[in-house]
C-alpha positions as CSV (number, residue, x, y, z in Angstrom):
1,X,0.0,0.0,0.0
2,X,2.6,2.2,1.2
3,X,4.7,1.6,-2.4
4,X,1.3,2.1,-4.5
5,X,0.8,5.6,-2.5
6,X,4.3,6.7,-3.5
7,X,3.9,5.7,-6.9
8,X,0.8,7.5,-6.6
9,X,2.3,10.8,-5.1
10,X,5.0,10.1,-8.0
11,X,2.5,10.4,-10.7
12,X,0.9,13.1,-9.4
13,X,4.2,15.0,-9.3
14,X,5.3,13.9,-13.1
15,X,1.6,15.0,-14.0
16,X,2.0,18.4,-12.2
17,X,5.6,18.9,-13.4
18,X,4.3,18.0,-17.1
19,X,1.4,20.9,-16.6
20,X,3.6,23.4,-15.6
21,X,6.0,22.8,-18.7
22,X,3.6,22.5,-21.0
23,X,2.1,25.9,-19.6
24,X,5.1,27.1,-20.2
25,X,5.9,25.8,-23.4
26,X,2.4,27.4,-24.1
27,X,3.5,30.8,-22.9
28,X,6.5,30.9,-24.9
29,X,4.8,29.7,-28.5
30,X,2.6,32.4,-27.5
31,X,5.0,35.2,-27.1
32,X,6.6,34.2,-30.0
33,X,3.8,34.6,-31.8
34,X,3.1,38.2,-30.5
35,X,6.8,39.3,-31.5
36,X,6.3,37.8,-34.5
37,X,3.1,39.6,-35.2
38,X,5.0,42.9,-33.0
39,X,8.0,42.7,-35.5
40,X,5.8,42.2,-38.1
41,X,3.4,45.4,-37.6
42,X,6.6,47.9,-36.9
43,X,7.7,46.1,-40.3
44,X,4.3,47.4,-42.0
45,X,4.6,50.9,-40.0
46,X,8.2,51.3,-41.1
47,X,7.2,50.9,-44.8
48,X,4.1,52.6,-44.3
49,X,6.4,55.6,-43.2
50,X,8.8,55.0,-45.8
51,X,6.3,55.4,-48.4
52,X,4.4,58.3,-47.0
53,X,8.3,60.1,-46.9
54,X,8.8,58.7,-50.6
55,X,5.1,60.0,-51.6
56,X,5.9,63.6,-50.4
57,X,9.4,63.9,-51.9
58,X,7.7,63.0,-55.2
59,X,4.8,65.6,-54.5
60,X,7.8,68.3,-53.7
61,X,9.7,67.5,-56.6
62,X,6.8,67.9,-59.0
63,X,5.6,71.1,-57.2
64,X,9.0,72.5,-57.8
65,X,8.7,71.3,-61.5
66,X,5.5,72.9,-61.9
67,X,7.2,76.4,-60.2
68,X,10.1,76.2,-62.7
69,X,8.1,75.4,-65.5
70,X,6.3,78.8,-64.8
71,X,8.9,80.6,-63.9
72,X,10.0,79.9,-67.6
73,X,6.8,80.6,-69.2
74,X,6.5,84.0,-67.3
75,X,10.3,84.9,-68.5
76,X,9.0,83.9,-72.1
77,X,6.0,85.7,-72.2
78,X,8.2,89.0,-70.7
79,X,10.5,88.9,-73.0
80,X,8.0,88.4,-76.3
81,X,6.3,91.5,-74.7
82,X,9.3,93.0,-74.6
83,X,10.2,92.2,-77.7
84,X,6.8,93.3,-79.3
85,X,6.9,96.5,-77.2
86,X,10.3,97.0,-78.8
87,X,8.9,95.9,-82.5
88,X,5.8,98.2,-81.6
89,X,8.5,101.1,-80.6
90,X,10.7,100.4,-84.2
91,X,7.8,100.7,-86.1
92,X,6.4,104.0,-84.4
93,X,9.9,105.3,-84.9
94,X,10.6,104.5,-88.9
95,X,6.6,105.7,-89.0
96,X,7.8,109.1,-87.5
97,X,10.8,109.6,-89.1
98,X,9.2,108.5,-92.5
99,X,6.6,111.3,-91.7
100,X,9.3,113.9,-90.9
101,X,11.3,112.7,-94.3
102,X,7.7,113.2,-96.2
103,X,7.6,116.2,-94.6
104,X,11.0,117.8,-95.2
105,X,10.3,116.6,-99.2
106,X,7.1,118.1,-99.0
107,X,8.7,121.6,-98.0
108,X,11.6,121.2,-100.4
109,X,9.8,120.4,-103.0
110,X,7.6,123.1,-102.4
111,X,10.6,126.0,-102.0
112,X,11.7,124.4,-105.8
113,X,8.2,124.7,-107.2
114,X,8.5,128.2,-106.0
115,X,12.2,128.9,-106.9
116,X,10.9,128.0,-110.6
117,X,8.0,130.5,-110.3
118,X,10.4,132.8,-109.3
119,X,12.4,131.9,-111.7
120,X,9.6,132.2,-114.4
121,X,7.9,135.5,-112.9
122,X,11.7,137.0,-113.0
123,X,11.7,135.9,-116.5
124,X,8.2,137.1,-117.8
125,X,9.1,140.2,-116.2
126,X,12.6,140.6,-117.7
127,X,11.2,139.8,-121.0
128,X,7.8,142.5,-120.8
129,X,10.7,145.0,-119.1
130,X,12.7,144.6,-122.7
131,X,9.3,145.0,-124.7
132,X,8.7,148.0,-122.7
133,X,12.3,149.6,-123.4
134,X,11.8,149.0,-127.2
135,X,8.6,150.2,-127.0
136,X,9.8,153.3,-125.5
137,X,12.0,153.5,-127.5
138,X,10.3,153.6,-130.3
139,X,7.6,156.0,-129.0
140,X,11.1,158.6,-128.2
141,X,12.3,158.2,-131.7
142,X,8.8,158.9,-132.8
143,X,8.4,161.8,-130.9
144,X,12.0,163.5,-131.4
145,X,12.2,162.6,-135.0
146,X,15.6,160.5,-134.1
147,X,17.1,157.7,-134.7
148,X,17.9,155.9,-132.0
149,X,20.6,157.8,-130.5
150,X,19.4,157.4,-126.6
151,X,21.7,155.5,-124.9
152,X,20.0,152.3,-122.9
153,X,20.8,153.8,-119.6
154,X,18.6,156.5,-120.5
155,X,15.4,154.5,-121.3
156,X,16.2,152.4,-118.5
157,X,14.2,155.0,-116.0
158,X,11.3,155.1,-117.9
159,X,11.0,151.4,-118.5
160,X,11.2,151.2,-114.6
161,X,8.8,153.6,-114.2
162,X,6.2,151.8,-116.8
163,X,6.2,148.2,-114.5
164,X,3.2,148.3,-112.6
165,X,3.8,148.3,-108.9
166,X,1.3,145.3,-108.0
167,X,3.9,143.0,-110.2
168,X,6.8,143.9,-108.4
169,X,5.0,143.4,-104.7
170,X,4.0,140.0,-106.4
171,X,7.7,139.4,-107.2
172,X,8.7,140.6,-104.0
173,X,6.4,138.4,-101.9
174,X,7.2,135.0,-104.0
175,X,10.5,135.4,-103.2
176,X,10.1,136.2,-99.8
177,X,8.0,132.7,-99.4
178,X,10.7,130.9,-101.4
179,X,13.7,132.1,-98.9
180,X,11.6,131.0,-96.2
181,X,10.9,127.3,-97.0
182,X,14.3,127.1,-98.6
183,X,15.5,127.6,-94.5
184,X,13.1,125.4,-92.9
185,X,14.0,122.9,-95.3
186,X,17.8,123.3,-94.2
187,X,17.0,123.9,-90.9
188,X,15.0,120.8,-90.7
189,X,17.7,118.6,-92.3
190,X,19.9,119.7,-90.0
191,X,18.1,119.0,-87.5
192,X,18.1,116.1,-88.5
193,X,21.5,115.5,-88.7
């Protein structure tokens, strides 16, 4: 009896001593298991992070792209309006000095026209101042029964005195007119100049 009690006390021992290591063995499989799953979710947090920090380097990167790329567009569209503003500015200038060339022909042309009238008048009135001194002539050698004998210098004073005084204001004037535009029109290229 007494060696079936030990047995007995034995077994109960080897039974207890096989809970307690199986707990155990239980406890350890299970903390394993929750490192594993630990390691496992700072694993997943780690690249979770990793591509949260590679997402925003690629949303910086393109956001400094997209700043560049205007920066560019803004420099090109400054420098075609400058470029424009300066084509606009050409223009306006061979416009104005085009207009001021027209201008100073215009005014030279119109001191030649004159020059010629002048010229003509001076003429017309040279010739009718000869047909006048023959005439007068004429009439003198009529009257005094000569021949000719007065010398030029003598007829001269009543040939003057025969032009009509309206023609010689009209000469007067035209020339005036031409002396002006012929200096404005070398005033103005000088100017120029």
């Amino acid at each position: 009896a007494l060696e079936e009690q030990r047995r007995a006390i034995a077994a109960e021992a080897e039974a207890k001593l096989a809970c307690e290591r199986a707990a155990k063995e239980a406890e350890r499989l299970a903390a394993e298991k929750q490192a594993r799953a630990d390691a496992r979710a700072a694993a997943a947090a780690r690249n979770a992070a990793m591509a949260e920090e590679e997402r925003r380097k690629e949303e910086a990167a393109k956001k400094r792209a997209e700043e560049e790329r205007a920066k560019l567009l803004a420099k090109a569209a400054e420098q075609k309006a400058a470029k424009k503003e300066a084509k606009e500015k050409n223009q306006k200038a061979k416009k104005a000095k085009s207009k001021f060339k027209l201008e100073e022909e215009r005014r030279a042309q119109e001191a030649a026209e004159l020059r010629m009238e002048q010229e003509k008048a001076a003429q017309l009135a040279g010739e009718q101042e000869a047909r006048r001194v023959e005439t007068a002539k004429r009439e003198a050698a009529a009257r005094d029964g000569a021949t000719g004998r007065a010398a030029p210098q003598q007829m001269a004073a009543p040939a003057e005195a025969l032009r009509p005084s309206d023609e010689k204001a009209e000469v007067a004037e035209r020339l005036s007119v031409a002396e002006s535009l012929t200096h404005e029109a070398e005033v103005a290229a000088a100017a120029r100049v």
